[in-house]
C-alpha positions, -999 to 999 in steps of 0.1 A, spaced: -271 163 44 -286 131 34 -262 107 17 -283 103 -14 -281 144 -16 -243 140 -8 -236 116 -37 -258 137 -63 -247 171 -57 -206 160 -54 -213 141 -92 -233 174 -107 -198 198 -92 -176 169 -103 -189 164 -139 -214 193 -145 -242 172 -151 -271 150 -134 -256 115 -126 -281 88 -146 -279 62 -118 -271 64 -81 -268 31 -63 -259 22 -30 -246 -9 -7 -248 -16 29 -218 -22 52 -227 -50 81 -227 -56 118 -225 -99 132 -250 -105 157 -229 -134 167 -209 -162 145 -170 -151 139 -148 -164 121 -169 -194 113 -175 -187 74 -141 -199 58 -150 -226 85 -182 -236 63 -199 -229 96 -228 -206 107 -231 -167 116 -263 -140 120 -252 -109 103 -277 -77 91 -268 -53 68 -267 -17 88 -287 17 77 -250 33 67 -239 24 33 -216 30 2 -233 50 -18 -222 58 -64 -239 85 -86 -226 77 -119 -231 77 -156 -222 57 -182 -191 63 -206 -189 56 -241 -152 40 -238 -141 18 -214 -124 32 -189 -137 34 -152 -133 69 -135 -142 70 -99 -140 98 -76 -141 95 -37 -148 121 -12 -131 100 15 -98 99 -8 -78 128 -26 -71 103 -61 -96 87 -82 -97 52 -91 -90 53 -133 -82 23 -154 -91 6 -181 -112 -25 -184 -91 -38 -211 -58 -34 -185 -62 -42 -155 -32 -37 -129 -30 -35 -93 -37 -1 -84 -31 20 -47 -51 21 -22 -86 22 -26 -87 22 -59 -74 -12 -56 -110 -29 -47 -129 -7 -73 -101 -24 -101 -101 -60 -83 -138 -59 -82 -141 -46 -120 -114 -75 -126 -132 -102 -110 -166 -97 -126 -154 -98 -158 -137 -129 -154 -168 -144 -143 -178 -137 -178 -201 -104 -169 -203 -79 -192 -191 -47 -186 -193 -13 -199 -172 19 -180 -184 46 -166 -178 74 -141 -189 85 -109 -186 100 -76 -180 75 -40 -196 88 -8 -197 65 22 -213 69 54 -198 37 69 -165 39 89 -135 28 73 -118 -3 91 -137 -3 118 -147 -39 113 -178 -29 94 -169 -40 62 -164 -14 41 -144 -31 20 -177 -59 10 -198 -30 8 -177 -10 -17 -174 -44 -35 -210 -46 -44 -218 -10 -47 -193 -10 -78 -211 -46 -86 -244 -25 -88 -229 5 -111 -217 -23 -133 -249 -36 -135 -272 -8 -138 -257 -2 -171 -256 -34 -188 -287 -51 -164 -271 -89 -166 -293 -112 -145 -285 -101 -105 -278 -134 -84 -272 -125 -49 -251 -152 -40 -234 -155 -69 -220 -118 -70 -210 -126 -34 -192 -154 -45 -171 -130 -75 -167 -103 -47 -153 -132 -29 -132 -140 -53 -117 -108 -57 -105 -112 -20 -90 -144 -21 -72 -135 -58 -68 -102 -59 -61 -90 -23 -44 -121 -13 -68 -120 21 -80 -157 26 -113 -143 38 -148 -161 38 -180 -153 22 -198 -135 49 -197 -97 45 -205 -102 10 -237 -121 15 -251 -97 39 -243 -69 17 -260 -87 -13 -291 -98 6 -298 -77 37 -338 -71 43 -349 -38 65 -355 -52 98 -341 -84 98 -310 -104 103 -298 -135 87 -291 -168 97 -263 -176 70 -250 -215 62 -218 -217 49 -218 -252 38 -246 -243 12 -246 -207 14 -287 -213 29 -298 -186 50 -333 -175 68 -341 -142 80 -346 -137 120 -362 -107 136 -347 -87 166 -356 -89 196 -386 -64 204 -377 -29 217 -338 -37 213 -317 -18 193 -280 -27 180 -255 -2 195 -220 -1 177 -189 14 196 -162 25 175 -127 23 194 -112 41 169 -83 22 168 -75 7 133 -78 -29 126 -38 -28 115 -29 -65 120 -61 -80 106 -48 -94 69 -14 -112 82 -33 -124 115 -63 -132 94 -45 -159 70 -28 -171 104 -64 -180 120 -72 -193 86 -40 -219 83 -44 -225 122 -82 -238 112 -69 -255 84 -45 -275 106 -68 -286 127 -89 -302 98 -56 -319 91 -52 -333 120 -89 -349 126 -86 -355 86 -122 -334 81 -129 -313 52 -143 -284 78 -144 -277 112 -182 -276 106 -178 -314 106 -162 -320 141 -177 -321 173 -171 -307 204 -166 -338 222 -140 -352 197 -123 -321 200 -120 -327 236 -108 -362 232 -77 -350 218 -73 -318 238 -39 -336 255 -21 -341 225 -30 -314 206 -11 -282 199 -25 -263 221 -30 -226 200 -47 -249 175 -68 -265 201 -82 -230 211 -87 -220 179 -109 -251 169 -128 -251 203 -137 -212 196 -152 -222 160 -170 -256 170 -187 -233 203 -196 -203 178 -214 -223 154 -233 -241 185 -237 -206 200 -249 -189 166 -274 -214 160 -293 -211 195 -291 -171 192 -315 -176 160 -335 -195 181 -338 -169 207 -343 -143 189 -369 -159 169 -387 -164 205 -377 -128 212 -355 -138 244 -332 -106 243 -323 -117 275 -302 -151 264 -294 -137 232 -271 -116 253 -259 -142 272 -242 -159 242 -234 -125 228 -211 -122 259 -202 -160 256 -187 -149 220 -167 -124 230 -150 -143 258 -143 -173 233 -131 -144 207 -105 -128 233 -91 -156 246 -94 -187 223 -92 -171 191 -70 -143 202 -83 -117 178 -98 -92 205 -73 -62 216 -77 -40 244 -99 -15 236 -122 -37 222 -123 -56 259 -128 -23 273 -160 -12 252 -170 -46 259 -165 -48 298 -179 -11 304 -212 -23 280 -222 -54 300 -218 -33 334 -252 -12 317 -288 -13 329 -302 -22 298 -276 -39 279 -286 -76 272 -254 -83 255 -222 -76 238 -191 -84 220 -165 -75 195 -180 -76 157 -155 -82 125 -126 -97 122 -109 -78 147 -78 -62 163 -95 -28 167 -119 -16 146 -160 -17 164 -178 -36 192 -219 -43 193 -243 -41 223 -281 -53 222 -297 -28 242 -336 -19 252 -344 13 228 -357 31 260 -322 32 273 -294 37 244 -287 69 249 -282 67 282 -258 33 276 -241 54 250 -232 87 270 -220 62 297 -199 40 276 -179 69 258 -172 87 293 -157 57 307 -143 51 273 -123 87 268 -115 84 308 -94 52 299 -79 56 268 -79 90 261 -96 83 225 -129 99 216 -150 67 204 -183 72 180 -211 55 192 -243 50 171 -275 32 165 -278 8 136 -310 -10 124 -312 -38 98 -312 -26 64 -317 -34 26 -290 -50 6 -271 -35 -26 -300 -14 -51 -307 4 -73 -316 34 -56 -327 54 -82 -326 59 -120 -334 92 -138 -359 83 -161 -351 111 -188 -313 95 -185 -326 62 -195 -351 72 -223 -317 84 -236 -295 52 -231 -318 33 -252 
């Protein structure tokens, strides 16, 4: 069943009625570029074809009343009360939170959560259910949508409400995601430019399975590693050293916060030759820094894990795979191949055989192509005439 299908008949059991609005946001794969946002550096994300997806209706009080399918509570507060909440009914509240401090208006309603995107799996989930309740918010009340700046209040809601020092990335991609394209994105003045694919290459993503259960202590680490670094060259940003300084000092440096400097300075040199290539459609170096990434991931920035280096090694040993590496912030969670379309499903059987013959685990491995950001997907026009 199609997820729009999903989402409409689960809100007609849940509420005996047609929903007024359904509304939808993507989660995101990185091409190449980690850990470089909070870095004010550069990364070449696309929004993927599986996405959070709300039917919903408006209320005339102003309480919020979500229902998931993935989860057996709702999430059910007021917008006049806001309190930390359990589980995933803890982003729905931030989220509500942290639009209305921006000044937003809101208005509650109710609804019913279906997701096709797996939950951490390093696919952001998290940014995508973010703007999805951004989008219910604002399908109601229809304030003026700014891309970048609900990114920026879904960031927010990270760094204040969950307490996860994260960057601005996944929220961008989500917000501004085109079918068929991937984004060059510019942290120092949130800037981007759309890139193309590589012809006839698809993006495989490899699910370990194995949940990303370290990733918000470890996270802040890499974050105050980063940050001591720009101390110690007395920048603002990692964006704003060199290589070559960096290597000037690689003697007397600590040497954890060495590697973890060295990985950012190389992605964002890395990141901005893969737009390059793939604006000249050269799959074939595109890969080669793909691999580059992942190496500089593992064992500079120390976020990979070993499954992840498994799906990784057994991908590059592939007829057909140009490139790979791990996606997300990591310690489980998925990895990404760029392969020729003639040949994924062969890549894929072969992957999860050696995969299962390893580990033991049964991964998911799928096909993703760029996809739009958070919409509107549709409005039932009888439900509106009656709003007014």
């Amino acid at each position: 069943m199609k997820m729009k299908q999903l989402v409409t008949q689960q809100f007609e059991e849940q509420f005996n009625a047609k929903p007024h609005f359904i509304v939808n946001a993507p989660g995101r794969v990185n091409l190449i570029g980690e850990h470089t946002d909070y870095n004010l550096g550069f990364s070449l994300p696309m929004a993927i074809d599986r996405a959070m997806w709300i039917a919903m209706r408006p209320r005339s009080d102003r309480l919020v009343n979500l229902h998931s399918l993935d989860f057996p509570t709702p999430a059910f507060f007021s917008l006049d009360n806001f309190n930390h909440e359990e589980g995933w009914a803890e982003y729905v509240a931030g989220m509500s939170w942290a639009l209305q401090g921006a000044g937003l208006p809101l208005c509650g309603w109710e609804g019913v959560l279906a997701s096709d995107i797996p939950i951490a799996s390093g696919l952001s989930s998290s940014a995508a259910l973010e703007l999805v309740v951004a989008r219910a918010f604002w399908a109601i009340t229809r304030w003026d949508w700014d891309d970048i700046e609900i990114a920026k209040v879904a960031k927010q809601h990270e760094n204040k409400w969950m307490g996860l020092q994260s960057g601005i990335m996944d929220q961008m991609i989500s917000a501004i995601g085109e079918a068929g394209k991937a984004f060059l994105l510019d942290f120092k003045d949130l800037s981007y430019r759309a890139v193309p694919l590589p012809e006839n290459t698809t993006v495989l993503v490899m699910n370990t399975k194995v949940p990303r259960g370290l990733v918000e202590s470890a996270y802040n680490n890499r974050v105050k590693e980063c940050l001591l670094a720009c101390r110690y060259f007395g920048v603002a940003s990692l964006r704003e050293l060199s290589l070559e300084q960096l290597l000037e000092r690689e003697s007397v440096m600590d040497e954890v916060v060495y590697r973890r400097a060295r990985h950012v300075i190389t992605e964002n040199r890395r990141t901005q030759s893969a737009a390059e290539y793939m604006s000249a459609g050269n799959a074939e170096k595109l890969g080669e820094l793909m691999n580059a990434s992942h190496a500089s991931l593992r064992d500079d920035y120390e976020v990979s894990c070993k499954e992840l280096n498994l799906m990784v090694d057994y991908a590059i040993g592939q007829p057909g795979c140009y490139g790979t590496r791990m996606t997300g912030a990591g310690f489980g969670g998925c990895a990404i191949a760029l392969v020729d379309v003639n040949r994924e499903g062969v890549i894929a059987r072969r992957i999860a055989e050696l995969y299962v013959r390893e580990t033991g685990i049964v991964p998911e491995l799928y096909m993703c192509n760029p996809s739009e950001g958070a919409s509107l997907v549709q409005a039932f026009q009888e439900e509106i005439t009656n709003l007014k």
